[in-house]
C-alpha positions, 0 to 999 in steps of 0.5 A: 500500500502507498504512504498516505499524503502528510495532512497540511493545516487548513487555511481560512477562506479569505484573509481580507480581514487581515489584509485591509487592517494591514492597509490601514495599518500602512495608510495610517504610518504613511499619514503620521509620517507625512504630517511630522515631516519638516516639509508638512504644512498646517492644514487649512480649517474647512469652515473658513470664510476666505477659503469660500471666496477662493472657489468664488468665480464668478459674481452675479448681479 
């Protein structure tokens, strides 16, 4: 009789999980890097009246 194969450990269907917490993980480094860096600049606060006037183009009368 032949040697029956070795049984290998069964592997979840889908590791997505893992992998999208791992790409958040990443994402979140690469944030955090971006805004410590000595080149960042402060964001500017949405709910600012001049920011409003910037995207202004054109007037009605």
């Amino acid at each position: 009789m032949a040697k029956r194969p070795t049984p290998k450990k069964r592997r979840a269907k889908s590791s997505g999980r893992a992998q999208h917490s791992e790409y958040q993980r990443k994402q979140i480094r690469k944030l955090k890097n971006k805004a410590n860096s000595p080149f960042s600049v402060k964001a500017e606060s949405k709910n600012k009246k001049s920011k409003t006037l910037k995207g202004i183009t054109k007037v009605k009368a």
